[in-house]
C-alpha positions as CSV (number, residue, x, y, z in Angstrom):
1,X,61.8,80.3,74.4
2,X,63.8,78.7,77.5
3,X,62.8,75.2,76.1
4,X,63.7,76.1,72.9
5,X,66.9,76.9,73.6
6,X,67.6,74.2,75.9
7,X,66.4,71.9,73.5
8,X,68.1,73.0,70.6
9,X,71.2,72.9,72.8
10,X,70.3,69.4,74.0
11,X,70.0,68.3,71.0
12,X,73.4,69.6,69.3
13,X,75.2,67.7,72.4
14,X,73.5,64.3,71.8
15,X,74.2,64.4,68.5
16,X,78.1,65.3,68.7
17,X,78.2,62.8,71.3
18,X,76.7,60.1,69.6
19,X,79.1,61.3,66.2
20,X,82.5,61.3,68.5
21,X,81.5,57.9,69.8
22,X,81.1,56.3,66.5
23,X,77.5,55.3,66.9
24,X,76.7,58.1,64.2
25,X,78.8,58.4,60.9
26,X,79.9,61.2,59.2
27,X,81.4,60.4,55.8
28,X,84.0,63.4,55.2
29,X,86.4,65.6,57.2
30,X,84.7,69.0,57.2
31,X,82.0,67.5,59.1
32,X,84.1,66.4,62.0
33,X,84.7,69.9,62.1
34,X,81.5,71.1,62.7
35,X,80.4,68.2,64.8
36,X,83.3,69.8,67.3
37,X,82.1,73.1,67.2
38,X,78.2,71.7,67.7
39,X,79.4,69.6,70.4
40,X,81.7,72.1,72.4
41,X,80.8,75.4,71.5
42,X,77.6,76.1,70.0
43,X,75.4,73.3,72.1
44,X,76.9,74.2,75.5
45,X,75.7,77.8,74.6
46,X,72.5,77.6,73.9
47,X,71.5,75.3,77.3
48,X,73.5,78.1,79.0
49,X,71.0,80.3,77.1
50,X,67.8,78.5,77.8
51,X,69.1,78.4,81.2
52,X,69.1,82.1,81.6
53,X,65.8,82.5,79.7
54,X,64.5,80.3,82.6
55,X,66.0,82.2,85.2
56,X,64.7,86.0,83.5
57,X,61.1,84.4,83.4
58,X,61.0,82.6,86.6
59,X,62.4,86.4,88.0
60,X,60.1,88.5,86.3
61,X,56.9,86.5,87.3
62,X,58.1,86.4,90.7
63,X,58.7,90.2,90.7
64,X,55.8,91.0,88.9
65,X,53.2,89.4,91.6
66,X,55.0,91.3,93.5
67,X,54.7,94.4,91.9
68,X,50.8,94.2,91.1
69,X,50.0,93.2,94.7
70,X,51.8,96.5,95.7
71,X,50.0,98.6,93.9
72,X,46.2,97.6,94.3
């Protein structure tokens, strides 16, 4: 789910990147719109998110080794 997110979130980025630096055209105003909002908002979020995901799972299989080796 971690590299889902992170590469859901990569992805948005690239692409508003790529849109604000004129590489990729848009052809109307509403777009630009959501290009800043991809680019800004919702792509920063979900590598934040994936982040986290990585961080629960890498957590919870450390603590779980630790919790199965306590009780056998």
């Amino acid at each position: 789910m971690s590299a889902l997110l992170l590469l859901h979130g990569v992805d948005f980025v690239i692409q508003g990147v790529l849109t604000e630096t004129g590489i990729i055209s848009i052809p109307t105003l509403t777009a630009w719109t959501a290009v800043h909002w991809q680019t800004f908002v919702w792509g920063p979020w979900f590598v934040l998110g994936g982040i986290a995901f990585c961080v629960a799972s890498w957590n919870y299989q450390r603590r779980a080794s630790t919790w199965r080796a306590e009780t056998t």
